[in-house]
N, C-alpha and C positions, 0 to 999 in steps of 0.2 A: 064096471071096468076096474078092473085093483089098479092099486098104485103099483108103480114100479120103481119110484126114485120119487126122493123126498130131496127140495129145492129150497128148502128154507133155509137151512145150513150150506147148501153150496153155491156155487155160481151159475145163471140161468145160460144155459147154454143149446147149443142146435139143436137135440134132442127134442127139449122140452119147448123149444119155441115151433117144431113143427107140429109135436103132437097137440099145441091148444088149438093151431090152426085148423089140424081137424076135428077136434071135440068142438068149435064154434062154429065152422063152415058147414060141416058132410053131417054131423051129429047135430047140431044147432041146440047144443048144450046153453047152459049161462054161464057169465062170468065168475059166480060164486061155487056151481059146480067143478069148473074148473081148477081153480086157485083149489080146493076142497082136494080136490084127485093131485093136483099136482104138491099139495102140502104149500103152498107160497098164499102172500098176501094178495087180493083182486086188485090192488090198485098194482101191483106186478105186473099181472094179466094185463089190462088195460095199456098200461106203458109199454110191451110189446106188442100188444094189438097194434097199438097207433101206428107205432115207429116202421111198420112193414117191411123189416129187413131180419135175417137172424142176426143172433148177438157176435159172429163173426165176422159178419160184412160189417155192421156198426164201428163206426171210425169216432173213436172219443174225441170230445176234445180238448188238449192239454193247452195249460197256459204257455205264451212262452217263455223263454229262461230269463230275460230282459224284463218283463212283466214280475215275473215272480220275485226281481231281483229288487225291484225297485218296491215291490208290496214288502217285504219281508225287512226293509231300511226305511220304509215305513212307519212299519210297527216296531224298530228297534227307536226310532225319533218318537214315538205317541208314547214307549212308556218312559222313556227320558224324561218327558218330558214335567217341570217345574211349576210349581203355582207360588205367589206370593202373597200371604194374605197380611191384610195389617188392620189392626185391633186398639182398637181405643178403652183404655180404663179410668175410669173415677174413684179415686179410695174417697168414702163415705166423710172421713174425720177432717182432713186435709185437703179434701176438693184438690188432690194433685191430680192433672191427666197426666198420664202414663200410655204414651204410642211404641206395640211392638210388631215386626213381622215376625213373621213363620213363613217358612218354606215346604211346604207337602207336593207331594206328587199329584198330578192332575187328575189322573186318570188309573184307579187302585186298583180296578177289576178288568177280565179279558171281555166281558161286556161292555163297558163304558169304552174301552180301546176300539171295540169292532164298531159300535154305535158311531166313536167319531171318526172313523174311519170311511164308512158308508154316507154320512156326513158330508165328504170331500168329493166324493164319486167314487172309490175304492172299492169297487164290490169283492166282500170276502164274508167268510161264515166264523163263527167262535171254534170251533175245531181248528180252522186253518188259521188265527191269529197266535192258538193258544201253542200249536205245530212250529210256529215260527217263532215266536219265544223261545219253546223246547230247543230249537236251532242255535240259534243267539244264546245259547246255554246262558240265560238270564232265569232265577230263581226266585220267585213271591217269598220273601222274607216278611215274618210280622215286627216293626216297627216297636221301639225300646218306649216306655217312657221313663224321663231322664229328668231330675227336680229342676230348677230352673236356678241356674249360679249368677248372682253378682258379680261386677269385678272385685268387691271386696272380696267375695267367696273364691275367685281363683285365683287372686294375691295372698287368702291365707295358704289354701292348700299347696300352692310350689312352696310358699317359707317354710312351710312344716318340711312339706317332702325334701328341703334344702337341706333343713338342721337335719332329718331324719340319718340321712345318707352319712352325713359328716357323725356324729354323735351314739346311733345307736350300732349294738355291733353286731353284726352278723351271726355268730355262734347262739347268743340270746335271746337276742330280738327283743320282744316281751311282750306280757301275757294279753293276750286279746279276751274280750266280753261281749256280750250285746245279749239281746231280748229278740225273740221272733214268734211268731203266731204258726202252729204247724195244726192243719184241719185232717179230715179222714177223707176229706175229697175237692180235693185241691184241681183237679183238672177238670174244667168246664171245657165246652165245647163238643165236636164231632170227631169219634174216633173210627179210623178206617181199619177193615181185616183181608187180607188177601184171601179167599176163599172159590172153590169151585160151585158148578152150577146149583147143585142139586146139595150143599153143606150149608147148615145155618151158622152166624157169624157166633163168637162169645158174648157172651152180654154181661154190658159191666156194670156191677151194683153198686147204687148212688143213691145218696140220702135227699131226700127234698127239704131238711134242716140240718146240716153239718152240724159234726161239733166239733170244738176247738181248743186247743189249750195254748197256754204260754209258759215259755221256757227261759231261763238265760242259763248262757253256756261260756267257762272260758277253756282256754286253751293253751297251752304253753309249752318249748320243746323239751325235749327228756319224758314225755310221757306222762304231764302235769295235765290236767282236767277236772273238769266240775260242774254237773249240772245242777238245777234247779226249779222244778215246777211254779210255777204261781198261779193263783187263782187272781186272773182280772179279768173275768166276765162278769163278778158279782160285786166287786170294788174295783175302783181305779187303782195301780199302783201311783205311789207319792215317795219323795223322799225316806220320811217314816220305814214306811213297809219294804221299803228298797235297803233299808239298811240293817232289819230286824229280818225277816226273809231270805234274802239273799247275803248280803258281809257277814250278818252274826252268822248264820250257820255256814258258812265255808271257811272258820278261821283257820280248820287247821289246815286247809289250802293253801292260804296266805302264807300259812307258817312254813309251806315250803319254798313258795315261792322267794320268802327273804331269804329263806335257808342257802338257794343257790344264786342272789341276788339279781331274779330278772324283776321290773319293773311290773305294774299291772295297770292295764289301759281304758278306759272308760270313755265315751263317745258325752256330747256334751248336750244329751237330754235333759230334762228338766228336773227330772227325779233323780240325778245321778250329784246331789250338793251333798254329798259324804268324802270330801276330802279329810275334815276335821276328823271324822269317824277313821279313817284308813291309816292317817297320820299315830293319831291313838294305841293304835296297835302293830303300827312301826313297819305298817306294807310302804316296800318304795313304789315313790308313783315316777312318770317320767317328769323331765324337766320342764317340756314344753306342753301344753293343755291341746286335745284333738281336735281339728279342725272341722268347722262344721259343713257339714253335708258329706263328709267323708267316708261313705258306708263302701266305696267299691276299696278302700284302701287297706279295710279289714279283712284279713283272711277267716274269719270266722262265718263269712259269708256262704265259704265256699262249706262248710260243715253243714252248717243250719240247710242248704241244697241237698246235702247226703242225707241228711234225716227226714226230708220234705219225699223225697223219692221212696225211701225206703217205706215208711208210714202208706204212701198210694201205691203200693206194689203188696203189701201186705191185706189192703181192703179191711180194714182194722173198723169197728163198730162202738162208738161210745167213748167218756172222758176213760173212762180206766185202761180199755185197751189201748187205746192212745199214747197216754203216760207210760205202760208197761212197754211198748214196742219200741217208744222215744229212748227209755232210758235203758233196753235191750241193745237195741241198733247204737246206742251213741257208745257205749263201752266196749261194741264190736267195732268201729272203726280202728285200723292197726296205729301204729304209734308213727311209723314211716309216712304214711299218707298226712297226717295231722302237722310233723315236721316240715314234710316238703309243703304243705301250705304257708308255714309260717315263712317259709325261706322264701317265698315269692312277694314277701312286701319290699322288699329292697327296689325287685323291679317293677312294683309298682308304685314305687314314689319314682321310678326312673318313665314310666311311661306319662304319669299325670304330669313332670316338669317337662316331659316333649308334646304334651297336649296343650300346654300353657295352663293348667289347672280346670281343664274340661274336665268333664266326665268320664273315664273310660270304662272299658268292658273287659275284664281281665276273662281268662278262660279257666272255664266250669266244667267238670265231670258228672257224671249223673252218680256214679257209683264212687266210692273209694277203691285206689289198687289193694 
């Protein structure tokens, strides 16, 4: 008997629920014959076998609107929902205990939600949990991690950000620096492609031993710049090589930077005790010394992100290409983009004194304009 209509792709309808009935009753076909001729799966078959009605007499049935209203404020209460946990420490030297909580979410995945959900008597399935979140326009964001501030550490950072606002001046600003680690495969994880049935997705080449280099970069407006390679995969960097490496060879940097008197700024690492050295050759530094744990207050942050993106968009292979595309891509950033970075510390010594010297999260571009 040929096929006439394929029922895997459509909906099983009166058609096809009389003709099994004949191919099982008057034919005394089998189940798997059938499902075969009709293109659908046997356990199909079987579940209109049973149900002895066609699919248009069958009366679904739907929850009601009351039901659905109260499952759906449900599950907007189960991912609200907060855990508190509290942690006891012993530092080794000092036998000081140290009790702190944390606060996390209880329940991080649409599985653990439907699980304690079903828990309560809720009967619902992870499609319909994850349906009603989509509803609740509620979005699985991944979670920051964020160093862990003292009060001392957020009584420095408002006084800086205080003096900042009052002292340093807007047009100048001055010159930001830092060190960052930029790899050729920087994104772990699972990456999705929208693709049709019958297309294979891209596939993305990935090293099973990165490599990596280290940079420092500063910044300054008018169009002032300077990178610098360093080799610390094979030595540590130290004061020494921080100032033989990096300050000696960008003096005639400095030299401009005196020239149109913006200040040059340095983060309060360990390797970074070259004031003596800087003084030396007559670079101004600022008045006040950087507060520590102050990495969101640099805009050089937002750089070293432009060149992180750019290097994993490139799919770049080995230390040299690495180097060559870091210091391609960083001399292609435009001079306007580099500026309007710098012009955003203002508001961000204005956002950390409305946090009380928390952490914030200034906003990141992937690309330069």
């Amino acid at each position: 008997m040929p096929i006439y209509k394929s029922f895997r792709q459509l909906p099983f309808d009166d058609q096809a629920y009389f003709l099994l009935l004949f191919m099982t009753q008057h034919l005394q076909w089998s189940l798997s014959a059938c499902a075969e001729t009709l293109d659908v799966h046997h356990s199909t078959c079987q579940y209109w076998l049973a149900s002895e009605v066609p699919p248009s007499k069958k009366e679904r049935a739907k929850p009601d609107d009351l039901d659905a209203w109260q499952r759906k404020m449900c599950v907007y209460r189960v991912a609200k929902m907060r855990s508190r946990i509290t942690s006891t420490h012993i530092t080794p030297v000092r036998k000081f205990v140290s009790t702190r909580a944390v606060v996390v979410p209880t329940f991080s995945s649409v599985r653990k939600m439907t699980a304690y959900m079903k828990s309560q008597g809720i009967k619902c399935s992870t499609s319909t949990v994850f349906r009603d979140l989509v509803e609740l326009e509620l979005v699985a964001k991944a979670r920051r991690r964020v160093p862990r501030l003292t009060l001392q550490h957020k009584k420095a950072r408002v006084a800086y950000c205080q003096w900042a606002l009052r002292n340093i001046s807007a047009e100048l600003v001055m010159c930001f620096s830092d060190e960052c680690w930029i790899t050729n495969n920087p994104r772990r994880g699972k990456h999705y492609m929208w693709c049709s049935k019958d297309e294979e997705p891209i596939a993305i080449p990935t090293d099973p031993h990165p490599f990596k280099v280290c940079i420092w970069i500063a910044i300054a407006k008018g169009g002032l710049r300077a990178i610098t390679v360093l080799d610390c995969c094979h030595e540590n960097m130290n004061a020494a090589r921080y100032e033989e490496e990096v300050l000696g060879a960008n003096l005639t940097f400095f030299a401009d930077l005196r020239d149109k008197g913006i200040p040059f700024q340095e983060d309060r690492h360990s390797m970074h005790k070259s004031e003596k050295f800087l003084l030396d050759n007559n670079v101004i530094l600022p008045d006040r010394q950087w507060p520590a744990k102050g990495a969101d207050l640099s805009p050089v942050e937002q750089v070293n992100q432009w060149l992180k993106y750019r290097v994993a968009e490139r799919h770049v292979f080995g230390v040299e290409e690495i180097v060559e595309v870091v210091k391609e891509e960083f001399w292609k950033i435009p001079v306007s983009s580099i500026d309007a970075a710098i012009d955003s510390f203002h508001q961000r010594c204005r956002d950390v004194i409305a946090a009380r010297g928390a952490i914030i999260k200034p906003k990141r571009t992937k690309k330069a304009n």
